[in-house]
C-alpha positions in Angstrom: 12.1 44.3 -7.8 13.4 40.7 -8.5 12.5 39.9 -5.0 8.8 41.1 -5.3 8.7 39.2 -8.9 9.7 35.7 -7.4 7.3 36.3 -4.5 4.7 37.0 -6.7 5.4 33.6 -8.7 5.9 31.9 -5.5 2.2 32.8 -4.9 1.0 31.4 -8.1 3.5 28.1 -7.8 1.5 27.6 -4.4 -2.0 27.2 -5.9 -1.1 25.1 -8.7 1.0 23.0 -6.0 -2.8 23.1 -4.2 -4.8 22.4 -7.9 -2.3 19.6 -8.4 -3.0 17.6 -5.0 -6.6 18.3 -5.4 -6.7 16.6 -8.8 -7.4 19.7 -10.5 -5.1 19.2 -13.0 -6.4 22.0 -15.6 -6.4 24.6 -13.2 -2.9 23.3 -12.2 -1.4 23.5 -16.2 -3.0 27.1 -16.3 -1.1 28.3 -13.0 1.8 27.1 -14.1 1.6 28.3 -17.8 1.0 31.4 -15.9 4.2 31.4 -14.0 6.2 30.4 -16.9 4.8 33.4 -18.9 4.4 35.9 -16.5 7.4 35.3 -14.3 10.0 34.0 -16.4 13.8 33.6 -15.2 12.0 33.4 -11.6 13.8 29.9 -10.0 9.8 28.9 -9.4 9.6 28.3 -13.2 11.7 25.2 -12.8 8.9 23.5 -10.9 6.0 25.2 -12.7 7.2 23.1 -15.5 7.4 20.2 -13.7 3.7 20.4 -12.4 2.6 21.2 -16.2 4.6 18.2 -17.3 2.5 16.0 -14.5 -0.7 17.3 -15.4 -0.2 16.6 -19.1 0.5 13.4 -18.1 -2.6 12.8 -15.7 -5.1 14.4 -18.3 -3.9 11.3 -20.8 -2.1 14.1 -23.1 1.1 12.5 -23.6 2.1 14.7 -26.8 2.5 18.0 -24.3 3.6 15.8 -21.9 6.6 14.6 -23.6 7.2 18.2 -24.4 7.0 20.0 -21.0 9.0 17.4 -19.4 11.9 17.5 -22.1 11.8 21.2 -21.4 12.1 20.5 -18.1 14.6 18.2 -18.2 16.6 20.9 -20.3 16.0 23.7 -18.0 17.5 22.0 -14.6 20.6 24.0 -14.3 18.3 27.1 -14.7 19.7 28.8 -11.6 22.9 28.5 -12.8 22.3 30.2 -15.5 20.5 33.5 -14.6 21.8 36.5 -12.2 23.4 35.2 -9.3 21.0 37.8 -7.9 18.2 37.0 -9.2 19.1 33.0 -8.6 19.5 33.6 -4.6 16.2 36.1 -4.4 14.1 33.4 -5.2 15.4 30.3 -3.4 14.5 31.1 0.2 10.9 30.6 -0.8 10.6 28.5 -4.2 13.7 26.2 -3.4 14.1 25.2 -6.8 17.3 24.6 -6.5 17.4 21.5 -4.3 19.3 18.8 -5.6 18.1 15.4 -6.4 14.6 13.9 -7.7 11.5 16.4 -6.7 8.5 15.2 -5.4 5.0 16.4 -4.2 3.4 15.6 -0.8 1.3 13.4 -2.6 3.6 12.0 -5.3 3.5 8.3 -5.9 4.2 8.1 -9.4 7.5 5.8 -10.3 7.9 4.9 -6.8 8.4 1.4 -4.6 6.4 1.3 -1.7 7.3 -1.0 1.4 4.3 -2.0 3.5 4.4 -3.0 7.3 0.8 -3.3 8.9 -1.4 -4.8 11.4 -4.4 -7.5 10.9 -7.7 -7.9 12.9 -10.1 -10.3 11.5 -13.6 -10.6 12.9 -15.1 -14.1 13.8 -16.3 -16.0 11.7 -18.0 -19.6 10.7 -17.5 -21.8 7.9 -19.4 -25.2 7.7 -18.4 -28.4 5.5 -19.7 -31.3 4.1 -21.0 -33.6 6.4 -22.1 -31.5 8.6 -18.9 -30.2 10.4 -19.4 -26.3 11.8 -15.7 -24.5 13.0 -16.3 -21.2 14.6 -13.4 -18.8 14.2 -12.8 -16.6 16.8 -11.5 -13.2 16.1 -7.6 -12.7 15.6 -4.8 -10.3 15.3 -2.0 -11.0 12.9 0.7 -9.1 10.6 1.2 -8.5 7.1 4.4 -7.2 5.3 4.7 -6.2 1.2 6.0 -4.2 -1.5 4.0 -1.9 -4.1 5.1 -0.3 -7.2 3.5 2.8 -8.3 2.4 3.0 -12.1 0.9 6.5 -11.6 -0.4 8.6 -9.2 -3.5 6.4 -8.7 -2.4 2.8 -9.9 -0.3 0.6 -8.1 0.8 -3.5 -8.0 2.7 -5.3 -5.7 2.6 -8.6 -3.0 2.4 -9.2 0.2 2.5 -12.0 3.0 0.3 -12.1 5.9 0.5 -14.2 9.1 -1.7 -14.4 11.8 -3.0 -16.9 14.6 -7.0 -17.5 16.2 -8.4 -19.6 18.3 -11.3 -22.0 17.2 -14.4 -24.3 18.4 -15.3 -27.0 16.4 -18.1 -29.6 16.0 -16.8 -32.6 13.6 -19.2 -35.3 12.1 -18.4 -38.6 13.3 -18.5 -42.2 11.7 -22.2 -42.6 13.2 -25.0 -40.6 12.0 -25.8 -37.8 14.4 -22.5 -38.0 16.0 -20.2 -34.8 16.3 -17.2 -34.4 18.5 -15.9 -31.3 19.8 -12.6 -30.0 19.6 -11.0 -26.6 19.9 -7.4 -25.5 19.4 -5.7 -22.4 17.8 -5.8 -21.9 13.9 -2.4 -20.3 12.1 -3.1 -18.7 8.6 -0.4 -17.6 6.3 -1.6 -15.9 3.1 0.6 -15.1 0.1 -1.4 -12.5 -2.4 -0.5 -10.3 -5.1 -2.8 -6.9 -4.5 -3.8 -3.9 -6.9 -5.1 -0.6 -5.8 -6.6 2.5 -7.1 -6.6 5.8 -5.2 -9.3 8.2 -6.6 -7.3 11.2 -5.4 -3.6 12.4 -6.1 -3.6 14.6 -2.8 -1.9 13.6 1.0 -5.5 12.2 1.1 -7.1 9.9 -0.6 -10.0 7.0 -0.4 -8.3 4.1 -2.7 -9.9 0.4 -3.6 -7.5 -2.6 -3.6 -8.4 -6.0 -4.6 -5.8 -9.4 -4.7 -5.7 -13.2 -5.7 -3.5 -15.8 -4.2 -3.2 -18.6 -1.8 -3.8 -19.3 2.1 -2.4 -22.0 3.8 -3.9 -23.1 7.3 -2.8 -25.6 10.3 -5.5 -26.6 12.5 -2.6 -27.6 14.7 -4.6 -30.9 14.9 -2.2 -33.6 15.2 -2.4 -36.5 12.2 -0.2 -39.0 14.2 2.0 -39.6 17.4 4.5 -37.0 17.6 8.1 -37.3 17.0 11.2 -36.6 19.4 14.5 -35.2 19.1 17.3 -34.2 20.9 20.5 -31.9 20.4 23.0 -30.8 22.4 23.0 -27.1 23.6 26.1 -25.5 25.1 24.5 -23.9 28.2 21.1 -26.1 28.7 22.7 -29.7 28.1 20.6 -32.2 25.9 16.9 -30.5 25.0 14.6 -32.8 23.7 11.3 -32.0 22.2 8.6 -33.3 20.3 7.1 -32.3 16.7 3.5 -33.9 15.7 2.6 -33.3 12.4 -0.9 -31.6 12.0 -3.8 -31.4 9.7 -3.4 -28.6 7.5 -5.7 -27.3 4.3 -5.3 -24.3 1.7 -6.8 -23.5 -1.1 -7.4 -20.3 -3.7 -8.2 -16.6 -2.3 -8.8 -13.6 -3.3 -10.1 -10.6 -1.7 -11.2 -6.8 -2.3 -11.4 -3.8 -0.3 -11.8 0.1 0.3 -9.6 1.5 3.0 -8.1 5.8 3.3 -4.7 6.9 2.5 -2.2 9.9 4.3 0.5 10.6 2.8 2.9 12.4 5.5 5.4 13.5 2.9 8.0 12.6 0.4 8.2 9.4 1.9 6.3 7.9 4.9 3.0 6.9 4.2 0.0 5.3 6.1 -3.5 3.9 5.7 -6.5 1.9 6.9 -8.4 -0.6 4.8 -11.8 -3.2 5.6 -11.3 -6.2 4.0 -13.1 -8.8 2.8 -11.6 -12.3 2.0 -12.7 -15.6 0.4 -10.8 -18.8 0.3 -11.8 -21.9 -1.4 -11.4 -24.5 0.9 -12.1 -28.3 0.0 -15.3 -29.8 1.4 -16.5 -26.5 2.6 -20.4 -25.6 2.0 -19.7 -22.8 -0.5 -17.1 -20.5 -0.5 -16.3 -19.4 3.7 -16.0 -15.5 3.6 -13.5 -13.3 6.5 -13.7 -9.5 6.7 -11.4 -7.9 8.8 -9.5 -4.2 9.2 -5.9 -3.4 8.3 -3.5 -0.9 9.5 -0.2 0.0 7.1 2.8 2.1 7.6 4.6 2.6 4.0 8.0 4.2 3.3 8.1 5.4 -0.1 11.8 5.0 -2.0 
């Protein structure tokens, strides 16, 4: 009999598990009410109150909230407390016994978030003052950061991006219709702090992120004759090698986008966002726009 009872509030744990990711958080507080009332002493009651306690607080009703998750907290040596029999029944399938901090598939609330992803950016062109045109090939770069998780939906953080592409380039000269051209690589390094908002508490879930912050970019353009140095290297001997210094420009950015998040479990996480990306460069014809794709790998901790 207590085996049927905690498979019977295993049951009704499992679809307020499945209301919860789905952002059905009513439907999640009445399963688990349910469990709590029907099934009491069962070891799925520990979490039942746990998902009540997170649906309080994702409704925006803090009062109940605050009460459901002292009641939790009270309650975590439950299967201590009951039967031995009735304790072991119940944990093969409801493990709410495990040790340690509990989380959802989905979870994110309370959390740091480490980022490691990919860049592409489609070409582009950005014309100045003057009459200068630079046509930006497309480019692949990288892009590392860290996120911390307000809630389920809301998260801040940074990140710093690198990346290299190679550009044409028409430059106004001293005489009127005169333009020279020149082509070389461009290298980008962006330092933004980013915001998202994920519409979904589930594995899935489409998400908005926008960021401000500052680009730096070297035309690798060298500004005067280079300088050389040498040093003395154990196994090569003297190595000598020159270092120009190049024209470089930054300015202001910010950017927004809408990208699709997986969460694979407790703690790896991926997604996919399109970007777009403004930076305020001097003596540029209004502000030159990039859009581009992103690719992320995120270990939750």
């Amino acid at each position: 009999m207590i085996y049927l009872r905690n498979r019977l509030a295993d049951y009704e744990l499992a679809v307020a598990r499945y209301y919860m990711q789905r952002g059905a958080y009513v439907g999640a507080v009445n399963r688990a009410r349910g469990v709590i009332e029907t099934y009491d002493g069962s070891p799925a009651a520990s979490e039942a109150l746990d998902i009540m306690a997170r649906s309080y607080r994702e409704l925006g009703i803090d009062e109940l909230h605050k009460v459901a998750s002292s009641v939790y907290a009270a309650n975590q040596n439950l299967p201590d407390i009951v039967a031995p029999a009735a304790a072991t029944a119940g944990l093969e399938t409801s493990q709410a016994g495990d040790a340690g901090p509990k989380y959802s598939e989905g979870e994110r609330a309370g959390r740091f978030e480490g980022r490691l992803g990919l860049t592409y950016q489609n070409s582009a062109t950005t014309d100045f003052k003057g009459g200068t045109t630079v046509d930006v090939e497309s480019g692949t770069g990288f892009v590392a950061g860290v996120d911390y998780h307000y809630t389920d939906r809301t998260s801040f953080g940074a990140s710093l991006s690198y990346d290299n592409k190679n550009y044409e380039a028409e430059v106004a000269g001293d005489e009127p219709g005169e333009f020279l051209p020149i082509k070389g690589e461009l290298t980008t390094t962006s330092l933004m702090v980013n915001g998202a908002y994920n519409f979904l508490t589930g594995r899935w879930t489409p998400f908005a992120t926008g960021g401000i912050g500052w680009s730096w970019v070297d035309t690798n353009i060298a500004t005067e004759p280079p300088e050389f140095g040498c040093w003395w290297n154990p196994w090569y001997g003297y190595v000598c090698t020159s270092s120009p210094n190049t024209k470089g420009i930054d300015g202001f950015a910010y950017e927004l986008g809408v990208g699709l998040r997986y969460d694979f479990g407790n703690s790896l996480a991926a997604d996919g966002i399109y970007k777009m990306k403004w930076v305020g460069f001097d003596n540029a014809t209004g502000t030159p726009s990039f859009d581009g794709f992103q690719v992320n790998l995120g270990w939750k901790f």
